[in-house]
Steps between C-alpha positions, in 0.01 A plus 500: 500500500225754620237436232235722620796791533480784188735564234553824411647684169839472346784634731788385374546428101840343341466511128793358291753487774838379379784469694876399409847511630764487265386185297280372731130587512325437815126645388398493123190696392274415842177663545272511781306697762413474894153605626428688810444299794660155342758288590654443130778243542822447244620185503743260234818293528827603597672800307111584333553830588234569823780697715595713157122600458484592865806725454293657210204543684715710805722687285827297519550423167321670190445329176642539183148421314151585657282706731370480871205700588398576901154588555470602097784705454801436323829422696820656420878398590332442878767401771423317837473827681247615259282155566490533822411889463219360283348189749690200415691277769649237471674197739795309324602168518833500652389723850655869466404593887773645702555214694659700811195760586198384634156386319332854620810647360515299200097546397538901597769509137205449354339785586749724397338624164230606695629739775526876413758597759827603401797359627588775726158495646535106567853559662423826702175283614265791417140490611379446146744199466399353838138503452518381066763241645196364749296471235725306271520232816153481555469373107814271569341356874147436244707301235712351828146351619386361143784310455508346849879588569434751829726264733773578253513880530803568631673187358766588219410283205843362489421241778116433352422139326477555083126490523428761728755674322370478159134702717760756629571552104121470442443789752715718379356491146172571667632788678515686193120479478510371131270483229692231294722253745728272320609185663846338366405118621398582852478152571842432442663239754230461720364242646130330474390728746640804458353469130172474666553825718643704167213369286215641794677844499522519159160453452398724821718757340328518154165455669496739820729760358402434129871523382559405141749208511756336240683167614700308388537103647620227432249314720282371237212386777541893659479663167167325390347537848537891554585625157128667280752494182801332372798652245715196401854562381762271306796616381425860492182403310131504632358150442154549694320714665152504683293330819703230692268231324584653141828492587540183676318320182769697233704224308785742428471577866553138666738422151723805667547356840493113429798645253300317181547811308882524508 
Protein backbone atom coordinates (compact mmCIF):
# COMPACT_ATOMS: atom_id res chain seq x y z
CA UNK A 1 0.00 0.00 0.00
CA UNK A 2 1.04 3.63 -1.08
CA UNK A 3 0.95 5.33 2.32
CA UNK A 4 2.10 8.68 1.36
CA UNK A 5 -0.71 8.46 -1.71
CA UNK A 6 -4.14 10.80 -0.89
CA UNK A 7 -7.53 9.74 -0.30
CA UNK A 8 -10.03 11.63 -1.64
CA UNK A 9 -13.98 12.09 -0.84
CA UNK A 10 -16.73 9.55 -1.01
CA UNK A 11 -17.35 8.20 -4.61
CA UNK A 12 -19.19 5.43 -4.28
CA UNK A 13 -21.80 4.93 -1.18
CA UNK A 14 -23.93 1.52 -0.62
CA UNK A 15 -26.35 2.15 2.18
CA UNK A 16 -28.65 -0.77 3.23
CA UNK A 17 -28.08 -2.93 0.24
CA UNK A 18 -30.12 -6.11 0.35
CA UNK A 19 -30.19 -8.56 -2.09
CA UNK A 20 -32.33 -11.92 -2.47
CA UNK A 21 -33.37 -14.48 -4.93
CA UNK A 22 -36.33 -16.30 -4.26
CA UNK A 23 -35.54 -17.43 -0.61
CA UNK A 24 -32.15 -16.89 -0.67
CA UNK A 25 -30.50 -13.61 0.34
CA UNK A 26 -27.10 -13.03 -0.87
CA UNK A 27 -26.56 -9.22 0.73
CA UNK A 28 -28.55 -8.21 3.95
CA UNK A 29 -28.58 -4.53 4.97
CA UNK A 30 -24.61 -3.75 3.90
CA UNK A 31 -23.36 -0.32 4.05
CA UNK A 32 -20.28 1.18 2.91
CA UNK A 33 -18.42 3.72 0.75
CA UNK A 34 -15.14 3.84 -1.60
CA UNK A 35 -12.92 6.98 -1.62
CA UNK A 36 -11.36 8.52 -4.60
CA UNK A 37 -8.06 7.32 -5.41
CA UNK A 38 -8.29 3.94 -3.06
CA UNK A 39 -8.02 0.55 -3.64
CA UNK A 40 -11.09 -0.65 -1.30
CA UNK A 41 -11.04 -4.46 -1.38
CA UNK A 42 -14.25 -6.96 -0.59
CA UNK A 43 -13.31 -9.98 0.59
CA UNK A 44 -15.26 -13.15 2.80
CA UNK A 45 -15.75 -16.91 2.37
CA UNK A 46 -17.36 -18.66 -0.27
CA UNK A 47 -21.09 -17.72 -1.22
CA UNK A 48 -20.55 -14.18 1.18
CA UNK A 49 -21.87 -12.39 -1.47
CA UNK A 50 -18.57 -10.26 -3.06
CA UNK A 51 -19.59 -11.13 -6.88
CA UNK A 52 -23.49 -10.09 -5.95
CA UNK A 53 -22.24 -6.63 -4.58
CA UNK A 54 -20.12 -6.19 -7.67
CA UNK A 55 -23.19 -6.86 -9.85
CA UNK A 56 -24.83 -4.04 -7.72
CA UNK A 57 -22.19 -1.75 -8.04
CA UNK A 58 -22.31 -2.13 -12.30
CA UNK A 59 -25.89 -2.31 -12.69
CA UNK A 60 -26.53 -6.08 -13.11
CA UNK A 61 -28.69 -6.70 -10.48
CA UNK A 62 -30.68 -3.98 -8.39
CA UNK A 63 -31.74 -4.47 -4.88
CA UNK A 64 -34.86 -4.97 -3.39
CA UNK A 65 -33.84 -2.78 -0.13
CA UNK A 66 -31.31 0.21 -0.26
CA UNK A 67 -29.58 3.00 -2.13
CA UNK A 68 -26.25 3.50 -4.17
CA UNK A 69 -25.05 6.94 -4.64
CA UNK A 70 -22.15 7.86 -7.54
CA UNK A 71 -20.34 10.94 -6.96
CA UNK A 72 -23.43 12.19 -4.46
CA UNK A 73 -26.29 11.55 -6.44
CA UNK A 74 -28.80 9.07 -6.07
CA UNK A 75 -28.85 5.97 -8.46
CA UNK A 76 -31.89 4.77 -10.07
CA UNK A 77 -32.81 1.24 -11.77
CA UNK A 78 -29.04 1.76 -13.49
CA UNK A 79 -28.15 -1.09 -16.05
CA UNK A 80 -24.52 -2.05 -17.18
CA UNK A 81 -24.76 0.22 -20.16
CA UNK A 82 -25.61 3.04 -17.96
CA UNK A 83 -22.29 2.23 -15.66
CA UNK A 84 -20.20 2.26 -18.13
CA UNK A 85 -21.89 5.58 -19.60
CA UNK A 86 -21.16 6.86 -16.07
CA UNK A 87 -17.11 5.65 -15.56
CA UNK A 88 -17.23 2.30 -14.11
CA UNK A 89 -15.32 -0.83 -15.66
CA UNK A 90 -15.02 -3.69 -14.66
CA UNK A 91 -12.83 -7.21 -15.48
CA UNK A 92 -14.67 -10.51 -14.41
CA UNK A 93 -13.46 -13.52 -13.17
CA UNK A 94 -14.22 -16.09 -15.68
CA UNK A 95 -12.34 -14.05 -18.97
CA UNK A 96 -15.23 -12.65 -21.37
CA UNK A 97 -12.54 -11.64 -24.28
CA UNK A 98 -13.34 -12.82 -27.69
CA UNK A 99 -10.91 -15.33 -27.78
CA UNK A 100 -10.63 -15.38 -31.80
CA UNK A 101 -9.69 -11.46 -32.54
CA UNK A 102 -6.57 -10.17 -31.62
CA UNK A 103 -5.39 -8.28 -28.23
CA UNK A 104 -5.42 -4.75 -30.32
CA UNK A 105 -8.77 -5.89 -31.40
CA UNK A 106 -9.90 -7.11 -28.20
CA UNK A 107 -8.66 -3.78 -26.00
CA UNK A 108 -10.18 -1.41 -29.04
CA UNK A 109 -14.15 -3.01 -27.58
CA UNK A 110 -13.30 -1.08 -25.00
CA UNK A 111 -13.27 1.96 -26.49
CA UNK A 112 -16.42 1.75 -28.01
CA UNK A 113 -18.44 4.05 -25.56
CA UNK A 114 -16.19 6.58 -26.41
CA UNK A 115 -16.18 7.03 -30.25
CA UNK A 116 -18.78 9.46 -31.77
CA UNK A 117 -18.89 8.03 -35.26
CA UNK A 118 -21.83 6.43 -36.48
CA UNK A 119 -21.87 3.19 -37.89
CA UNK A 120 -22.17 4.23 -41.39
CA UNK A 121 -19.30 6.57 -40.99
CA UNK A 122 -17.08 3.58 -39.49
CA UNK A 123 -18.17 1.27 -42.47
CA UNK A 124 -17.99 3.89 -45.38
CA UNK A 125 -14.39 4.68 -43.66
CA UNK A 126 -15.13 8.44 -43.65
CA UNK A 127 -12.39 10.91 -42.89
CA UNK A 128 -13.88 11.72 -39.50
CA UNK A 129 -13.94 7.93 -38.65
CA UNK A 130 -10.36 7.38 -39.89
CA UNK A 131 -8.75 10.08 -38.03
CA UNK A 132 -11.22 9.50 -34.30
CA UNK A 133 -10.36 5.70 -35.06
CA UNK A 134 -6.36 6.79 -34.85
CA UNK A 135 -6.92 8.30 -31.91
CA UNK A 136 -8.73 5.53 -30.15
CA UNK A 137 -5.36 3.30 -31.07
CA UNK A 138 -3.02 5.66 -29.91
CA UNK A 139 -4.91 5.35 -26.23
CA UNK A 140 -4.99 1.45 -26.81
CA UNK A 141 -0.88 1.32 -28.08
CA UNK A 142 -0.41 3.67 -24.38
CA UNK A 143 -2.34 1.03 -22.25
CA UNK A 144 -0.51 -1.80 -24.72
CA UNK A 145 2.95 -0.33 -23.28
CA UNK A 146 1.81 -0.15 -19.45
CA UNK A 147 0.92 -3.47 -19.30
CA UNK A 148 4.01 -4.87 -21.03
CA UNK A 149 2.00 -7.09 -23.61
CA UNK A 150 3.36 -5.18 -27.08
CA UNK A 151 4.90 -8.62 -28.45
CA UNK A 152 1.36 -9.88 -28.23
CA UNK A 153 -0.39 -7.42 -30.56
CA UNK A 154 -1.46 -9.28 -33.15
CA UNK A 155 -1.82 -12.55 -31.16
CA UNK A 156 -5.60 -13.65 -30.71
CA UNK A 157 -6.05 -14.22 -27.01
CA UNK A 158 -7.29 -17.65 -27.63
CA UNK A 159 -3.69 -19.06 -27.92
CA UNK A 160 -2.30 -16.59 -24.86
CA UNK A 161 -1.28 -18.33 -21.31
CA UNK A 162 -4.27 -17.44 -18.48
CA UNK A 163 -2.05 -14.80 -17.02
CA UNK A 164 -1.40 -12.70 -19.79
CA UNK A 165 -4.84 -13.22 -20.51
CA UNK A 166 -6.36 -12.14 -17.36
CA UNK A 167 -3.91 -8.28 -18.50
CA UNK A 168 -5.70 -8.55 -21.91
CA UNK A 169 -9.04 -8.38 -19.61
CA UNK A 170 -7.24 -5.77 -17.43
CA UNK A 171 -6.64 -3.60 -20.59
CA UNK A 172 -9.71 -3.59 -21.80
CA UNK A 173 -11.30 -2.30 -18.57
CA UNK A 174 -8.74 0.42 -18.79
CA UNK A 175 -9.67 1.27 -22.20
CA UNK A 176 -12.76 2.69 -21.04
CA UNK A 177 -10.76 5.33 -19.16
CA UNK A 178 -12.69 4.69 -15.83
CA UNK A 179 -13.22 6.48 -12.79
CA UNK A 180 -14.33 3.42 -10.65
CA UNK A 181 -12.63 -0.08 -12.03
CA UNK A 182 -13.95 -3.14 -10.45
CA UNK A 183 -11.88 -6.21 -10.38
CA UNK A 184 -13.85 -9.72 -9.98
CA UNK A 185 -10.62 -11.72 -8.39
CA UNK A 186 -8.08 -10.72 -10.96
CA UNK A 187 -5.75 -12.98 -9.51
CA UNK A 188 -7.65 -15.89 -10.15
CA UNK A 189 -5.51 -19.06 -11.27
CA UNK A 190 -2.36 -17.54 -11.52
CA UNK A 191 0.64 -18.42 -10.60
CA UNK A 192 3.30 -16.85 -7.94
CA UNK A 193 4.44 -14.71 -10.50
CA UNK A 194 1.89 -13.64 -12.43
CA UNK A 195 0.32 -12.47 -8.95
CA UNK A 196 3.35 -10.39 -8.64
CA UNK A 197 2.94 -8.75 -12.21
CA UNK A 198 -1.11 -8.12 -11.50
CA UNK A 199 -0.38 -6.74 -8.02
CA UNK A 200 2.47 -3.95 -9.72
CA UNK A 201 -0.20 -2.91 -12.32
CA UNK A 202 -2.73 -2.65 -10.04
CA UNK A 203 -0.99 -0.46 -8.00
CA UNK A 204 0.63 1.54 -11.12
CA UNK A 205 -2.90 1.84 -12.27
CA UNK A 206 -4.43 3.50 -9.13
CA UNK A 207 -1.24 5.50 -8.70
CA UNK A 208 -0.22 6.88 -12.30
CA UNK A 209 -3.71 7.09 -13.65
CA UNK A 210 -5.39 7.67 -10.19
CA UNK A 211 -8.31 5.22 -11.01
CA UNK A 212 -10.60 4.45 -8.14
CA UNK A 213 -10.42 0.64 -7.69
CA UNK A 214 -12.77 -2.12 -5.99
CA UNK A 215 -11.32 -5.82 -5.79
CA UNK A 216 -12.21 -8.48 -4.77
CA UNK A 217 -9.45 -11.57 -3.84
CA UNK A 218 -9.21 -14.25 -2.38
CA UNK A 219 -5.43 -13.86 -1.90
CA UNK A 220 -5.42 -12.93 1.62
CA UNK A 221 -1.41 -11.84 1.44
CA UNK A 222 -2.50 -9.60 -2.01
CA UNK A 223 -5.46 -8.06 -0.39
CA UNK A 224 -3.55 -6.73 2.77
CA UNK A 225 -0.53 -5.66 0.67
CA UNK A 226 -2.29 -3.31 -1.99
CA UNK A 227 -5.71 -2.79 -0.54
CA UNK A 228 -6.04 1.24 1.73
CA UNK A 229 -9.53 -0.38 3.01
CA UNK A 230 -11.19 -3.60 3.58
CA UNK A 231 -15.29 -4.53 3.36
CA UNK A 232 -15.62 -8.08 4.82
CA UNK A 233 -18.64 -10.15 3.85
CA UNK A 234 -20.24 -13.45 5.40
CA UNK A 235 -23.23 -14.72 4.38
CA UNK A 236 -24.66 -11.72 2.81
CA UNK A 237 -23.76 -9.90 6.05
CA UNK A 238 -20.89 -7.30 6.63
CA UNK A 239 -18.79 -8.58 9.55
CA UNK A 240 -15.85 -5.89 9.34
CA UNK A 241 -14.81 -3.27 7.74
CA UNK A 242 -11.71 -0.85 7.85
CA UNK A 243 -7.58 -0.76 7.32
CA UNK A 244 -6.02 -4.25 6.54
CA UNK A 245 -4.65 -4.23 10.25
CA UNK A 246 -8.29 -3.50 11.68
CA UNK A 247 -9.43 -6.02 9.71
CA UNK A 248 -6.89 -8.61 9.98
CA UNK A 249 -7.18 -8.23 14.03
CA UNK A 250 -11.42 -8.65 13.77
CA UNK A 251 -12.47 -11.84 15.80
CA UNK A 252 -15.69 -12.22 13.81
CA UNK A 253 -13.42 -11.79 10.85
CA UNK A 254 -10.79 -14.77 11.39
CA UNK A 255 -14.06 -16.75 13.34
CA UNK A 256 -15.63 -16.44 9.54
CA UNK A 257 -12.86 -18.04 7.65
CA UNK A 258 -11.39 -20.56 10.29
CA UNK A 259 -15.39 -21.55 10.05
CA UNK A 260 -15.58 -21.06 14.20
CA UNK A 261 -18.69 -19.13 13.71
CA UNK A 262 -20.81 -21.76 11.91
Amino acid sequence: MNKGKQIGEVVLGLEGISLAFGGVRALQDVSFDVREHEIRAIIGPNGAGKSSMLNVINGVYHPQEGTVFFHGAKRHDVNTHDAAEQGIARTFQNIALFKGMSVLDNIMTGRNLRMKSGLLAQAFRLPSAEREELQHRAAVEQIIDFLEIQAYRRTPVGRLPYGLQKRVDLARALAMEPKLLLLDEPMAGMNVEEKQDMCRFILDVNDEFGTTIVLIEHDMGVVMDISDRVVVLDYGRKIGDGTPDQVRGNQAVIDAYLGVSH
